[in-house]
N, C-alpha and C positions, 0 to 999 in steps of 0.2 A: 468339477465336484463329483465323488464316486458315492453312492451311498453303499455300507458295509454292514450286512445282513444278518453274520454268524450262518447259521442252518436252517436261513429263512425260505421256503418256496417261492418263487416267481412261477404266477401263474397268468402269464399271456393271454391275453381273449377272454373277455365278460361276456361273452355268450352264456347260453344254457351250461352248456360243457363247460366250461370254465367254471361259470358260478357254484355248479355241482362240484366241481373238482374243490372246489375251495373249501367249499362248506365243508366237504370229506375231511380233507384234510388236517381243518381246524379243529373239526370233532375227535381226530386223531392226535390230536395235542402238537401240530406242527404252528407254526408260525408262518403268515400268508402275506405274499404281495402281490396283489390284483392289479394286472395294467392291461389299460386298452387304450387304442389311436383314437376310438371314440369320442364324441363328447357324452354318450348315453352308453348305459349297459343294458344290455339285450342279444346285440346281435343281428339275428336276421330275423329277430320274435321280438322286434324292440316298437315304443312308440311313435307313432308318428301324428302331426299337428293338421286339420286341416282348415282351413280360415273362409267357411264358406258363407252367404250373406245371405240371412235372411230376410222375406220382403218383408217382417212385419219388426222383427226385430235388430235386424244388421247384423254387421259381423262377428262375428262369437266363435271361437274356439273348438272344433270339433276333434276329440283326441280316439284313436282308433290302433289297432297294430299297424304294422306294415304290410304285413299279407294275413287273412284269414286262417286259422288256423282249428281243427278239433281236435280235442282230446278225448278217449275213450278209456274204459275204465281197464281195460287191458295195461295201461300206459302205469303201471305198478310204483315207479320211480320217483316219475315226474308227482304224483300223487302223495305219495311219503314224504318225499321235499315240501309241498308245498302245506303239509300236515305238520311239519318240521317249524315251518315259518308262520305256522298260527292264520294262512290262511283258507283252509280247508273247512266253510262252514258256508250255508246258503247265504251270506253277503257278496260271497266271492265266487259263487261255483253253484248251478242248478245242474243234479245227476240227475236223467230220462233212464229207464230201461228201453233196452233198443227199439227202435222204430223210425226203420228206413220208409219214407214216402217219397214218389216220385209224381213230378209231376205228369203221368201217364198214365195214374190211376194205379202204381202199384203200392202197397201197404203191407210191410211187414214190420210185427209187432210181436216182442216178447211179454205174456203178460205174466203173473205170479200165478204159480199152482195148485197156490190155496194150504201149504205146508203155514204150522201154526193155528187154522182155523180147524172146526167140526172136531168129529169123531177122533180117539187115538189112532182108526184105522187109516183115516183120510189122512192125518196129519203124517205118519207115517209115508203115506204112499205120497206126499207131497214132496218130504225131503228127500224120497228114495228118486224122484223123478227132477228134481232140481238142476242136476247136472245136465241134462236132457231138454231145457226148456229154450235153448235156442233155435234146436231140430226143431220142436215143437212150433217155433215159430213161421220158420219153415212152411213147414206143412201146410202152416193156416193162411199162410199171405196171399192177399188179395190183388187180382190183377196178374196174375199169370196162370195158366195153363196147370190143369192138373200135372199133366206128365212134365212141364218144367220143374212143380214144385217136390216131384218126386227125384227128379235126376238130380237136382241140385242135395236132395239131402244125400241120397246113394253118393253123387259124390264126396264130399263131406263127410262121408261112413267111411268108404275106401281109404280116405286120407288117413282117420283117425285108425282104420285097423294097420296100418304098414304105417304107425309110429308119426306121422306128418312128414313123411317123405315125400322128394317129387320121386314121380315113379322113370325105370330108365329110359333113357332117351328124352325124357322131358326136359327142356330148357327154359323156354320162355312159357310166360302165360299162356299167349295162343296155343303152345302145345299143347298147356295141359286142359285147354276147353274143347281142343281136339280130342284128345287122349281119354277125357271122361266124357265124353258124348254129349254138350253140354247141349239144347238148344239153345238157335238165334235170341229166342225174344230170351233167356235169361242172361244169356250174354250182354244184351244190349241193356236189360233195365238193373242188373242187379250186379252181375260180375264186372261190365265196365266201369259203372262209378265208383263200386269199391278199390280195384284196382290203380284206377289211375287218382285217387285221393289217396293211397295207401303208399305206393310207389314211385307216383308222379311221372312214371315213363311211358309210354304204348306197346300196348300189350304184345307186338308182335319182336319187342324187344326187353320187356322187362323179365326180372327172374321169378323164374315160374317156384326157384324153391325158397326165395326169400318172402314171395305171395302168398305161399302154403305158411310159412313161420306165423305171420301176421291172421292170418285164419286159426292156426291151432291158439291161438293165444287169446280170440275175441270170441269166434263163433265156435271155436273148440274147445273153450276154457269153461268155467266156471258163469252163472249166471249173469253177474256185475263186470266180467271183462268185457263185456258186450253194451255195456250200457255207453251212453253217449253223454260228454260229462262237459256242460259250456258254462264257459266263463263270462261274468257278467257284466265283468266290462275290460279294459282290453289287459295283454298279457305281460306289463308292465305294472299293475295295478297289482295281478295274482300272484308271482312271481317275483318278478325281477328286483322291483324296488322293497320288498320284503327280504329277499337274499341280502341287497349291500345293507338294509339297515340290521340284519343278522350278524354278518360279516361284523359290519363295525363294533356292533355289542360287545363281538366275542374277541377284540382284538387283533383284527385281522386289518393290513392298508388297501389303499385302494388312490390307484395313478391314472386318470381317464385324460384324453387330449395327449397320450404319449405313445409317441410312436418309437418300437424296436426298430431301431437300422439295421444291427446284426448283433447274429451270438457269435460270443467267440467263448476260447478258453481263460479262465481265469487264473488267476499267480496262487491271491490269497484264499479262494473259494474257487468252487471248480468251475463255476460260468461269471461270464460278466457281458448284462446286454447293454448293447449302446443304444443310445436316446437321442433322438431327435427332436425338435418343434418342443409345445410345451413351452409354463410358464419359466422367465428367468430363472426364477427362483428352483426350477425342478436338477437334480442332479444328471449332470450325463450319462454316467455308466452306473447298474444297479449290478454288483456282485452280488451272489445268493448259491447257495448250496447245491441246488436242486430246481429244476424245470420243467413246469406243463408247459407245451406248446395247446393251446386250445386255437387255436385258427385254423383260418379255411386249409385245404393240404397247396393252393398254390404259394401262399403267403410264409407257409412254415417248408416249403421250399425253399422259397427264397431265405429264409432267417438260418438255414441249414446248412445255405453254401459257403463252401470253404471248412466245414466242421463235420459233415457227413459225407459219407463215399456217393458213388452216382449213380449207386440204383436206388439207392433209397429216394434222391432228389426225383428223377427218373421217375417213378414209382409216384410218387407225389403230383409228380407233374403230368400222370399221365387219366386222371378223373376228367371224365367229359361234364359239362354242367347243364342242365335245362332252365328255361323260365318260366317262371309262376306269375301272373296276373289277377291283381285283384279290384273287383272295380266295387266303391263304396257309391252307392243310391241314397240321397237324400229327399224324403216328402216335408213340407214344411207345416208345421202343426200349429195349431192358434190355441191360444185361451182361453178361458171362456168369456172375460171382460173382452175380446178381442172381435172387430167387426167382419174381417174378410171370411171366406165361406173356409173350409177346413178342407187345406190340399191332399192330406195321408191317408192310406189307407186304413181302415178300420183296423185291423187284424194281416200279420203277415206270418206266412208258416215259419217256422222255430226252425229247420232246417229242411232241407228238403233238395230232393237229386232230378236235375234237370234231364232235358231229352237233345243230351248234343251231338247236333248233327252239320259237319263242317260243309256238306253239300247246301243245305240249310240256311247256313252263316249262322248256326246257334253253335256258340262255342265254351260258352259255358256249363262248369259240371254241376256245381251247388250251389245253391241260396241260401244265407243264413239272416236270422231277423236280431240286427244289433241292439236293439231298443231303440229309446228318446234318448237323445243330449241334446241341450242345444235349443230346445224347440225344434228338432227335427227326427223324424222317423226314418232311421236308419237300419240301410241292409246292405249284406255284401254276396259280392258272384265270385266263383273261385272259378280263374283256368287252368289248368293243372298246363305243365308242356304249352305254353301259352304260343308256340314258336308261330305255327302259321296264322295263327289270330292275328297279331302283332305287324307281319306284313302287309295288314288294311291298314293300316295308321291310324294313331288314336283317335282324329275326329271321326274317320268311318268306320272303327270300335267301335266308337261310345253310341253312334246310330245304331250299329246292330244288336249291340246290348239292350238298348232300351227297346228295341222290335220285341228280343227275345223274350223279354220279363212282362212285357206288355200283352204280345199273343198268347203264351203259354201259360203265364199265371192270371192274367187277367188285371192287374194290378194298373194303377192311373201312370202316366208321364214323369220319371224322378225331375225335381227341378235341379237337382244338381248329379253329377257324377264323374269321380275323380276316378282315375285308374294308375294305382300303384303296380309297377312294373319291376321285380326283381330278378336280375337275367342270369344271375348265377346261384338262384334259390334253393338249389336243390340238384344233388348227384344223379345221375343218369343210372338207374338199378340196372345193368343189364346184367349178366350171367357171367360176363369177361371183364366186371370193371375189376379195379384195384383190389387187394384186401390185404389191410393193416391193422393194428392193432397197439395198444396202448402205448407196448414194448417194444414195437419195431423197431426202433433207433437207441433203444437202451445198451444191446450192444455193445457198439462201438461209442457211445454217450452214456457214461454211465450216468445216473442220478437226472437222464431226460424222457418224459413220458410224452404221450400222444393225446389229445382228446378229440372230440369230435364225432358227429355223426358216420363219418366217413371210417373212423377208425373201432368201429362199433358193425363190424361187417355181418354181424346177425338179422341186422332191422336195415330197415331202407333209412333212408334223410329222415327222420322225425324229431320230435323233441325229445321222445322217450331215446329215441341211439344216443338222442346227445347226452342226457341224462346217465344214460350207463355209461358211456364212454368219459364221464366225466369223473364216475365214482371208481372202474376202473383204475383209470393214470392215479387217484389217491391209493387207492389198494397196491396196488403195484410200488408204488414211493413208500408206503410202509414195509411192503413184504422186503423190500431191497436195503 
C-alpha cells in the first residue's frame, strides 16, 4: 500500500528539530507528515519512566527527561515556540536572573539596577546601565579573587570590542584562557563549567569560537539572555506533547513506531520513503513532495545512500559523538499522617556547579533540584563527556556519585539513584568537526532539507541548534 500526498512534507525525526521544522512549515501553509521509528516524540529531550519503590508507599511512577537539560534565556527560539504552544507561563517554566553558585563558595549573581524605580535621574541611569549588568555581575561575584574577577570581565570587554571574534591563532578554548590570561581558579570555577555544559567537549578540544558565540549571546547580550529559565517538570510536558497536540490541531499527520528503510526517487512525487515495522494497517511507501531529514547525521547517511553522492554521505558519517550521563537521586519523603522519620533533605539548591575533579572521582559538573513526584525528593547530576566516568562501571558510579553529593554538598544517602546513559548525546564541538547546513543536500536533491543540531553549525548540540535548524530546513522549503 503507497500512501499519495500531493505536495505534502515528510518530515523524518520528531525531535526538537523536526517538531520545529514542522510547526514552520505548517504555519507556512504546507501540509505535514511527521514520522518517527519512535514510539514517543522527543528525541534525545524525550521522556523517560522510572519505577522506583518507595518504603512507605511502593511503587509509583517517576516520569523525568532522559538527560538533564537547561535552558537559558539566550535560547530565543526554543522560547517563542514554546510561547507559540501556550506553554510559556510559571506552570511550566520558573525564569531566575543569572546566578551561577558553586559549590566552592562561588556566587555570581545578576541583580536589577533599579531602572523604573526613584528619581527620573536614577531611573534613567538604570536603563542606560542595563545592558551592562552582567559585567556588573561580574564584578561583584563572590568567591574569587579580585584580579580573577577583573580578568574575566577584561576578557569579555576584548571579546565584545573585536565583534565576538576568536582572536587569531585561537582554536580551542584552552587557547583562548591562554590567550586572555585567564587565571587557574576562574578557569576552574567558572569557565570550566560553563564550557563544558555549553559545549559538552574538553576544553583542550572544543571551539574556542563556537564558546565565544555562546558568551556574546548570554553574557554579551542583553540582561534576560543571561537569565537561567527551568522547567518544572520534565521537557515532554513543556514542549514536546504541546507541539503534537499543536500539530494535530492545525492539520498536520503524525506516524510514530515507523521506521524509514530508504529514500529513494519517486515516479509520481519526487520522493518515496520505504517503511518498515509498524502497524499492518500502516502503508509501505509514503510519496511526498518534499523532505526534512531531521535525524541524527549517521542515520540520514544511511537514508541517503544510493540518492546522494559520497561526500556528502562521507561528510555525515564523519561527526565524532560524546556521552552525556545523567544520574537522577531519589530522597523518600513522608506525610504528615505518615509515621517513619522524614528521609529528604529539607532544601536542595535550584542549580548549582559542582567542583569536578576526575583525580578526586568527582565527576560531576551540576546539580539540579527536580522537585517532589512521587513522594520522592528529586535531583539530578549532569556529566557532560561522561567517557572516563563510565569506565568505573555503573555500580562504582553510583558509589562515587553518592561520595560526591554527600561530601560536597552536605546532603543525606539518596535512597535511590538511577543513571541514564546517553552515548551518542551530543556532537563533539571541536574546531575540525563537520559543517552543514539545512541546504547541503538540496543540490543535488532538490525539494530535501537538513535539520538538526549538527546542521545548525553556529551553536554547539543544544536545543536552541536544534530549534533553528529546524526553522531553517522550513525556511529554505519555502524560499525554494
Amino acid at each position: 500500500m503507497t500512501s499519495r500526498a500531493g505536495g505534502e512534507v515528510a518530515v523524518v525525526g520528531a525531535g526538537w528539530a523536526g517538531l520545529a521544522a514542522a510547526i514552520h512549515l505548517v504555519r507556512a501553509g504546507r501540509r505535514v507528515l511527521l514520522i518517527d521509528a519512535a514510539p514517543q516524540a522527543g528525541g534525545r529531550a524525550r521522556r523517560i519512566t522510572l519505577d522506583w519503590k518507595h518504603p512507605l508507599h511502593g511503587a509509583g511512577p517517576v516520569e523525568l527527561d532522559n538527560g538533564q537539560h537547561l535552558l537559558i534565556g539566550a535560547y530565543t527560539e526554543v522560547l517563542e515556540l514554546i510561547e507559540l504552544l501556550g506553554a510559556l507561563d510559571d506552570a511550566h517554566l520558573e525564569r531566575r536572573p543569572l546566578r551561577l553558585a558553586g559549590s566552592s563558595g562561588l556566587l555570581l549573581e545578576r541583580r536589577e539596577t533599579g531602572a523604573g524605580r526613584g528619581p527620573h535621574g536614577a531611573r534613567l541611569a538604570g536603563r542606560l546601565l542595563v545592558p551592562l549588568s552582567p559585567l556588573f555581575a561580574l564584578l561583584r561575584a563572590r568567591g574569587l579573587s579580585s584580579g580573577a574577577r577583573w580578568a574575566m570581565v577584561r576578557a569579555l570587554a576584548v571579546l565584545r570590542l573585536h565583534d565576538w571574534k576568536a582572536p587569531a591563532g585561537v582554536r580551542t578554548v584552552a587557547d583562548w584562557y591562554a590567550h586572555a590570561r585567564q587565571p587557574a581558579e576562574l578557569v576552574e570555577r567558572v569557565w570550566q563549567p560553563l564550557a563544558i555544559s555549553a559545549l559538552n567537549t574538553p576544553a583542550d578540544s572544543a571551539c574556542a569560537a563556537t564558546f565565544i558565540r555562546v558568551l556574546r549571546d548570554s553574557l554579551g547580550g542583553p540582561p534576560a539572555a543571561s537569565d537561567f529559565v527551568l522547567p518544572r517538570r520534565d521537557l515532554s510536558d513543556l514542549f514536546v506533547e504541546p507541539a503534537i497536540a499543536w500539530l494535530r490541531r492545525h492539520g498536520a499527520r503524525l506516524m510514530l513506531r515507523t521506521d524509514i528503510r530508504r529514500l529513494e526517487r519517486g515516479s509520481t512525487q519526487r520522493y518515496r520513503l520505504a517503511i518498515g515495522g509498524g502497524s499492518p494497517q500502516a502503508p509501505v511507501a509514503v510519496d511526498c513532495h518534499d523532505v526534512v531529514l531531521a535525524t541524527p547525521p549517521y542515520a540520514t547517511a544511511r537514508l541517503l545512500a544510493g540518492v546522494a553522492d559520497s561526500g556528502l554521505i562521507a561528510t555525515l558519517n564523519a561527526f565524532a559523538y560524546l556521552p552525556i550521563t545523567t544520574a537522577y537521586l531519589g530522597w523518600p519523603q513522608r506525610e504528615a499522617q505518615d509515621q517513619a522519620p522524614d528521609q529528604a533533605p529539607a532544601q536542595l539548591p535550584a542549580l548549582l556547579a559542582l567542583a569536578e575533579s576526575a583525580a578526586r572521582q568527582r565527576y560531576a559538573q551540576w546539580f539540579f533540584d527536580r522537585g517532589v513526584q512521587a513522594h520522592w525528593r528529586i535531583a539530578a547530576m549532569v556529566l557532560s563527556d561522561s567517557r572516563v566516568a563510565r569506565e568505573l562501571g555503573d555500580a562504582r558510579l553510583r558509589q562515587v556519585l553518592v561520595s560526591q553529593v554527600v561530601e560536597e554538598l552536605g546532603l543525606p544517602v539518596p535512597q535511590q539513584l538511577s543513571l541514564i546513559h546517553e552515548k551518542r548525546a551530543t556532537l563533539a564541538c571541536t574546531p575540525d568537526r563537520p559543517r552543514l547546513s539545512a541546504t547541503s543536500a538540496s543540490a543535488q536533491l532538490p525539494g530535501l532539507v537538513l535539520a538538526g543540531d549538527y546542521a545548525y553549525g553556529d551553536y554547539p548540540a543544544t536545543l536552541e541548534g536544534a530549534v533553528r535548524s529546524g526553522r531553517a530546513a522550513a525556511a529554505a522549503l519555502a524560499d525554494g
